[in-house]
C-alpha positions in Angstrom: 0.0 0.0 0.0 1.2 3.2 -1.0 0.9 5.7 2.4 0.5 8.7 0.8 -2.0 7.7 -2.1 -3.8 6.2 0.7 -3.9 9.8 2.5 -5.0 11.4 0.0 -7.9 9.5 -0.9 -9.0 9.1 2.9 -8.8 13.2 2.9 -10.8 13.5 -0.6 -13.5 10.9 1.1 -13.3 13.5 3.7 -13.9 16.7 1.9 -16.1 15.1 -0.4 -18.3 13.2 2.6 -18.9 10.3 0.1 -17.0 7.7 -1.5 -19.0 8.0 -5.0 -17.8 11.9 -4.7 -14.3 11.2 -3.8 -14.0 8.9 -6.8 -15.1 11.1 -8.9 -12.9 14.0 -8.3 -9.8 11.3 -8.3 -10.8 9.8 -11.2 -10.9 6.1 -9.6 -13.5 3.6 -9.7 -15.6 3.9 -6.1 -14.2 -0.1 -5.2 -10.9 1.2 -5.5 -11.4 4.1 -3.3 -13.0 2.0 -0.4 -10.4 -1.1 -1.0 -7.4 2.0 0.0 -9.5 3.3 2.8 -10.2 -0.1 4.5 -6.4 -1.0 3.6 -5.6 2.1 5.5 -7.5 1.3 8.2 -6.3 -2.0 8.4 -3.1 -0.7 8.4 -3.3 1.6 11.4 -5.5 -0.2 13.3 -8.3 2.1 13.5 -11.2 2.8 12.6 -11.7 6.1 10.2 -15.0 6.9 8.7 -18.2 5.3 10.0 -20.1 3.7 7.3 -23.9 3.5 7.3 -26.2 2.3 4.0 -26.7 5.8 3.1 -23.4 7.9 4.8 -20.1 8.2 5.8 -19.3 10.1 9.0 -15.6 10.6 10.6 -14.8 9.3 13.4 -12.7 10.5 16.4 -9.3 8.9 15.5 -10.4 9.8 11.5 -10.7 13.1 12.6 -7.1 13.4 14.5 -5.8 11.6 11.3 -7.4 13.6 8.7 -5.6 16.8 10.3 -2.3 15.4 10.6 -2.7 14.0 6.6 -3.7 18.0 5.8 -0.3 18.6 7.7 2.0 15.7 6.0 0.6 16.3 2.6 1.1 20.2 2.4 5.0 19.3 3.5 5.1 16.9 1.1 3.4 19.3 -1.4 5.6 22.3 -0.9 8.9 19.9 -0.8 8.3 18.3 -4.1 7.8 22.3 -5.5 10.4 23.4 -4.6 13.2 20.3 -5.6 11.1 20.6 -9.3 11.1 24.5 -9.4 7.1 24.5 -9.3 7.6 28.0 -7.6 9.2 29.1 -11.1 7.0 26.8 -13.8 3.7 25.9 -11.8 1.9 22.7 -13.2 -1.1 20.2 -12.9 -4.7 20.8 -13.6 -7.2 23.4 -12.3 -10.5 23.0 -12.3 -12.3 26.5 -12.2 -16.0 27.5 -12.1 -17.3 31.0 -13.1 -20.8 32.4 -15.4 -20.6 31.6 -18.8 -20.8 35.2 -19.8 -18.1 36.3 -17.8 -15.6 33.3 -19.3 -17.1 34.1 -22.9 -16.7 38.1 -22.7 -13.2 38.4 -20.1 -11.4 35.1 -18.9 -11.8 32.8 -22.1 -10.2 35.8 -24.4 -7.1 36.3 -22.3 -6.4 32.9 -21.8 -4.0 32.7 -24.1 -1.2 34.5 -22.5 -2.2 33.1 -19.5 -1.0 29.4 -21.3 1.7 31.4 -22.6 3.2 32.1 -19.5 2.1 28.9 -17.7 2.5 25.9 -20.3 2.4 23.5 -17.4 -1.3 24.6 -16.3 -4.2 22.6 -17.5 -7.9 24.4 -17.2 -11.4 22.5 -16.9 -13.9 25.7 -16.7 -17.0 24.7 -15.6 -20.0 27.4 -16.5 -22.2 28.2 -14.7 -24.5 30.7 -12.7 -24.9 28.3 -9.8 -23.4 28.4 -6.5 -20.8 25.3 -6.7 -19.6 24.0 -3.6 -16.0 23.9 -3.7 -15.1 21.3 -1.4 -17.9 19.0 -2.3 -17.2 19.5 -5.9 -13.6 19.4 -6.0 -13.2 22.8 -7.8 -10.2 25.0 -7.2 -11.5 28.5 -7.2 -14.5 30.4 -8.6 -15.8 33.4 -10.0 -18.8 34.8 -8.5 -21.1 38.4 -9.0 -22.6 39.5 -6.5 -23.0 40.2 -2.8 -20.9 36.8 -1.1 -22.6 34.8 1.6 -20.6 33.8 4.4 -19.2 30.5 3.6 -15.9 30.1 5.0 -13.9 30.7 2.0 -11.3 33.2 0.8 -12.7 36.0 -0.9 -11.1 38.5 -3.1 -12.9 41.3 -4.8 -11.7 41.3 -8.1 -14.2 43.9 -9.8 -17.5 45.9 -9.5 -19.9 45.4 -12.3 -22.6 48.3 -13.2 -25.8 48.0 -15.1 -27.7 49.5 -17.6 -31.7 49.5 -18.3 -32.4 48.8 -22.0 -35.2 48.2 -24.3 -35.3 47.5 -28.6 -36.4 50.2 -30.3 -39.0 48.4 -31.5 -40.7 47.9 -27.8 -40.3 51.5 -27.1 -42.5 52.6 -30.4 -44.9 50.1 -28.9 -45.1 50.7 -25.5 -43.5 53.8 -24.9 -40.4 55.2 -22.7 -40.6 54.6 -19.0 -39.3 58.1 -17.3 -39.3 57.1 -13.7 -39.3 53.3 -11.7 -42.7 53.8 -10.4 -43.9 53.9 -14.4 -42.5 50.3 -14.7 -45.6 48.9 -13.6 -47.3 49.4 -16.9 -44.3 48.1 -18.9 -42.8 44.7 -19.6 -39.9 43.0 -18.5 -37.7 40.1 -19.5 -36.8 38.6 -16.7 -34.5 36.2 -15.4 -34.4 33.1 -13.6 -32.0 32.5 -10.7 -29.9 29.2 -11.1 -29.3 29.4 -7.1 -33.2 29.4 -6.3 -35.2 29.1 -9.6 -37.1 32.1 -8.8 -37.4 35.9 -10.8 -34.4 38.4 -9.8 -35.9 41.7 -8.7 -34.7 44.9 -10.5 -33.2 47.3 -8.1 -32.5 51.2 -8.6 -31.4 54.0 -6.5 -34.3 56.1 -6.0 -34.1 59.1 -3.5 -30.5 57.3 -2.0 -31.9 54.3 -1.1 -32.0 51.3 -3.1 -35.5 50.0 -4.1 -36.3 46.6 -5.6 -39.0 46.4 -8.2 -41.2 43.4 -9.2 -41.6 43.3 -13.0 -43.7 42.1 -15.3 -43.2 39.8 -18.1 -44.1 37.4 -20.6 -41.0 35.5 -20.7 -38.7 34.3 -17.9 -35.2 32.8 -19.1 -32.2 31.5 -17.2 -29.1 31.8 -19.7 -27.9 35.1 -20.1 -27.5 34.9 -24.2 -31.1 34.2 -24.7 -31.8 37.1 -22.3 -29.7 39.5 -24.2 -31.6 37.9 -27.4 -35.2 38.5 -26.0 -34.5 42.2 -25.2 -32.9 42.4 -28.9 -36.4 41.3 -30.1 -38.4 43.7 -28.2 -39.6 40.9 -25.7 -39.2 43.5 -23.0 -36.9 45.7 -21.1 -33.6 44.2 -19.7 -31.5 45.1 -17.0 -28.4 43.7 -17.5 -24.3 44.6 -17.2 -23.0 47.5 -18.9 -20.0 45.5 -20.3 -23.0 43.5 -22.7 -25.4 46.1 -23.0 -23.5 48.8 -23.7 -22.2 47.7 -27.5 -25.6 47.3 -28.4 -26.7 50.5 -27.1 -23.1 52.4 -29.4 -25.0 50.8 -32.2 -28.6 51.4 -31.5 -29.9 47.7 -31.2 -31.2 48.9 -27.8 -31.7 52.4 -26.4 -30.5 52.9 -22.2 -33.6 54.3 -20.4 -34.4 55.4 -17.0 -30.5 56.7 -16.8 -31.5 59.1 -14.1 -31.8 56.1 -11.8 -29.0 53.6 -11.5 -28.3 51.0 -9.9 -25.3 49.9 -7.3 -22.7 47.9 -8.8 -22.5 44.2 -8.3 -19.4 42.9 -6.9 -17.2 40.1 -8.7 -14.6 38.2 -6.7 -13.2 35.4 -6.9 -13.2 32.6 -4.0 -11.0 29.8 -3.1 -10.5 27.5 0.2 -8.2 28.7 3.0 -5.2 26.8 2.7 -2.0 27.8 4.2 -0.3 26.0 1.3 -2.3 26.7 -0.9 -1.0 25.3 -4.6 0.9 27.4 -6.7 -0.9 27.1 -9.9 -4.1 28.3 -7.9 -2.3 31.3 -6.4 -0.7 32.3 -9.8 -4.2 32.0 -11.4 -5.8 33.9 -9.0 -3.3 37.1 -9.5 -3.6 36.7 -13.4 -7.7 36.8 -12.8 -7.1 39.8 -11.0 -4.9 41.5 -13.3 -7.2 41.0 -16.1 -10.1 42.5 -14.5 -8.0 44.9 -13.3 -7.7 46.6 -16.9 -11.1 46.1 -17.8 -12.3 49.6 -16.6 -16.3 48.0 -17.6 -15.3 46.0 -14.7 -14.2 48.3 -12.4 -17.2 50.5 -12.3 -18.0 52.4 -9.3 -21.4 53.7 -10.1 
């Protein structure tokens, strides 16, 4: 039995709280993963992870184990970096997870010179509006926009993302311009779909310094942000949407901003990863190049 596979499969069963889970995010069949963890066991003389039918829970010597493993790995981690110069030429795979129209517009476009500079660095980009859990997942880091609940991870504000209030041409000849909030009510929107809660975002604007939220209407609810952006190209409705996808279609008349008097407050983009002291290189390096390119992206540094 190889000692330090065998840790780092018990720790993955760990994070992962199943063995189907573990497996996956090691790429082994599930018998496999049990066959090292009982081996393991067996080997120490202890019991790990009580097993039920339906779940795994860790035991008290698991527990003491699974802390020291955290310990001996990271050592071993940060030793074999150094002796193969990791620090200078980072490699391995990293599994990322951020919204599709955030890779499509910012990350997937620069990635070249991020592969230029890191050969060694594999990417599997997972897209997605939905909240992934890191640990259970096995994903390295993520992108998120948007106020961050509390969840234990490291969070680094990477960018502030402002909106704009849009309609087609075509809807406003209908329907007519909006001039305040309030006037919404007799209006349209397209509205979208949160992947988190499958229920309609609210619109929110700044009226008289505070910041209201308004219930719209609409014939059409969507939860991808292309065929958003498409509905409101069709006169569907008025969108409410970043100013970084929005905006080249208002330069070119496809859709006209309204209700500019009343904006809204920017939406924060970060970028989250677990709290490891040795945390791996590749992941640190990526995280610097993410915020570097945001960082010249003034549509992504809006303040208002």
């Amino acid at each position: 039995m190889d000692r330090f596979v065998a840790m780092r499969v018990f720790a993955r069963v760990v994070e992962a709280g199943s063995f189907v889970k573990a497996a996956e995010s090691l790429q082994l069949p599930v018998a496999n993963v049990s066959r090292i963890v009982q081996a393991l066991e067996a080997h120490l003389g202890a019991r790990l992870l009580n097993r039920t039918t339906r779940s795994i829970s860790i035991s008290e010597d698991g527990e003491m184990y699974y802390q020291r493993c955290l310990s001996v790995l990271a050592e071993v981690d940060d030793m074999e970096a150094e002796l193969s110069h990791a620090k200078l030429n980072p490699k391995g795979k990293l599994k990322v997870n951020l919204p599709a129209v955030v890779a499509r517009t910012t990350v997937i476009p620069a990635l070249p010179e991020f592969f230029a500079k890191y050969p060694d660095i594999g990417i599997e980009m997972g897209l997605t509006d939905r909240q992934v859990d890191i640990v259970e997942e096995g994903v390295d880091c993520v992108i998120r926009v948007g106020e961050l609940e509390d969840s234990g991870l490291v969070a680094r504000r990477i960018g502030n993302m402002a909106r704009l209030t849009c309609a087609a041409p075509a809807y406003l000849a209908t329907h007519g311009e909006p001039k305040t909030p309030d006037e919404l009510r007799h209006h349209i929107g397209v509205n979208y779909l949160s992947s988190n809660t499958g229920r309609v975002r609210g619109w929110d604007f700044v009226i008289d310094g505070k910041n209201e939220l308004i219930e719209m209407k609409g014939m059409i609810a969507v939860n991808d942000a292309d065929a958003y952006l498409t509905c409101g190209l069709h006169g569907l409705g008025i969108v409410k949407g970043p100013r970084y996808i929005l905006g080249p279609y208002v330069a070119t008349g496809a859709l006209r901003e309204i209700l500019v008097d009343y904006p809204s407050v920017p939406r924060p983009i970060s970028i989250l990863y677990s709290p490891n002291r040795h945390l791996p290189h590749r992941i640190r390096v990526f995280v610097d190049w993410i915020a570097e390119v945001f960082a010249r992206e003034p549509l992504m540094q809006c303040k208002n």
